[in-house]
Structure formats: C-alpha cells, structure tokens
C-alpha positions as CSV (number, residue, x, y, z in Angstrom):
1,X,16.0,-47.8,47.7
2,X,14.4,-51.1,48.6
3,X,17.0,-54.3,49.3
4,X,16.5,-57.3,46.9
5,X,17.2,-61.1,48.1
6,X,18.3,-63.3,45.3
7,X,17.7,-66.5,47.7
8,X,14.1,-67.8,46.8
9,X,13.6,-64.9,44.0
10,X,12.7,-66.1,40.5
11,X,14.6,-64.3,37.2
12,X,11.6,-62.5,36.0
13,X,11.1,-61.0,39.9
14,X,14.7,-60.0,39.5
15,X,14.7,-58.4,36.8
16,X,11.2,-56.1,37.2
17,X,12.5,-55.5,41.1
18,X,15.7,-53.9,38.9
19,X,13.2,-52.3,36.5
20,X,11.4,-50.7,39.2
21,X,14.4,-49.4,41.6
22,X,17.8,-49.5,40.0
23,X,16.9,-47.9,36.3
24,X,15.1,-45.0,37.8
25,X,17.9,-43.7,40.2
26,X,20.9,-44.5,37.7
27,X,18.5,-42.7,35.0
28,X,18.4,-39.4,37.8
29,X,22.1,-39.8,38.9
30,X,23.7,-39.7,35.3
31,X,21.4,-36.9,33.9
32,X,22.3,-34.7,37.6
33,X,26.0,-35.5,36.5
34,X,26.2,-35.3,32.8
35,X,24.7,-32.3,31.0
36,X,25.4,-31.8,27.7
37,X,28.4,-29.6,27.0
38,X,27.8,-25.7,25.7
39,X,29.6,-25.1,21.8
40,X,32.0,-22.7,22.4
41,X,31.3,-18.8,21.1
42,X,33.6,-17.2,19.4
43,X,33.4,-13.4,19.1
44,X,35.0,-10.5,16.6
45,X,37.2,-7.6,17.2
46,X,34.0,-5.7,16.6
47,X,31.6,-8.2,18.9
48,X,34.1,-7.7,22.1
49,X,34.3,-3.4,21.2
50,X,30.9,-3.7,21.1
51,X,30.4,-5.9,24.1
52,X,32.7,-4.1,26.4
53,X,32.4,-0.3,25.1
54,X,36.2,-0.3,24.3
55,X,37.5,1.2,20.9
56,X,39.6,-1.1,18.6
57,X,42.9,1.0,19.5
58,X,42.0,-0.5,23.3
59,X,41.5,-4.1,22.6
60,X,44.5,-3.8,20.4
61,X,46.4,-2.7,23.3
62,X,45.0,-5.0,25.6
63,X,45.9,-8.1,22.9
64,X,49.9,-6.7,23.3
65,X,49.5,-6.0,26.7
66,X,48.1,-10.3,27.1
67,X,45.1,-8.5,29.0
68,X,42.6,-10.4,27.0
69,X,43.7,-13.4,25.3
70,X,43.0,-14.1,21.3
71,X,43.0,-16.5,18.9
72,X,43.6,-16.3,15.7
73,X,42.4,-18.2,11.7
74,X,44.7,-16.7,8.6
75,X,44.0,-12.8,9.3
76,X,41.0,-13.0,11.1
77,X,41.2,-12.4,15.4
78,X,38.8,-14.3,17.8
79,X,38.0,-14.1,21.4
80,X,36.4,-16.5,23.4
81,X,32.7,-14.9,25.0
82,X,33.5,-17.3,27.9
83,X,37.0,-15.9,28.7
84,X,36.1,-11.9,27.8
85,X,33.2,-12.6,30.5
86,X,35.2,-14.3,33.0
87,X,38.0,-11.1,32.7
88,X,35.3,-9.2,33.8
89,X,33.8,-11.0,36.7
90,X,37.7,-11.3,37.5
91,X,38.2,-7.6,37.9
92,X,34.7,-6.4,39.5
93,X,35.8,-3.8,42.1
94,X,33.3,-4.9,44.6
C-alpha cells in the first residue's frame, strides 16, 4: 500500500489515489472475512436412517438416549445435517 500526503495534494488526487489503493484492499479484506452464510438443512427420520444405515428403532433410541439431538414442528421430527455429521466426525475411532 502506497502512503498518501494531503500537504500540497489537490481533492480530485485524493480521491483517485483512494480509488486506486484503499477500495481495492477493503474490497479483498471484507470478501476474505464475510462469506455468505449456508441455509441450514434439515433432514427426516427417514433421510438420517438413510444417511447413517441405522433402522428407525435405533435413531428412536438414540433421540431417548440425547445421542443425536432433534427438533421437532407439530408431529413431524427434524435433525440438523450439520449436527448428524459433526456426531460423526466426533466419534471417528481413528
């Protein structure tokens, strides 16, 4: 980044010297820092059996058992892909 002396600088020189130097690396640091945020997946009962070769009877278990966390919409069950994925990664055995 180049320095920039207001003494003897006119506004327009100002103002294209911030153009030039200041927009670009604000432009990289904010896009390296703010990335745009992932909607959140929810799966089935079905979707997680399915995911994780488990019967129904197993994830039921595991729901009692606050193994796998749920959430729940009238009678429906939900499970969050990012949390059934991150129970995994939690209990790899090597």
């Amino acid at each position: 980044m180049s320095t920039i002396q207001f003494i003897g600088t006119n506004p327009n020189d100002l103002i294209t010297e911030i153009k030039n130097s200041l927009i670009p690396e604000l432009k990289a640091q904010l896009s390296a820092q703010f990335q745009p945020k992932q909607p959140t997946e929810y799966l089935t009962r079905s979707e997680v059996c399915k995911l994780l070769k488990i019967d129904l009877s197993t994830l039921h278990r595991w729901r009692k058992e606050k193994v796998i966390p749920s959430y729940g919409m009238q009678n429906r069950v939900y499970f969050k892909r990012s949390e059934v994925e991150q129970i995994i990664n939690q209990n790899k055995l090597s």
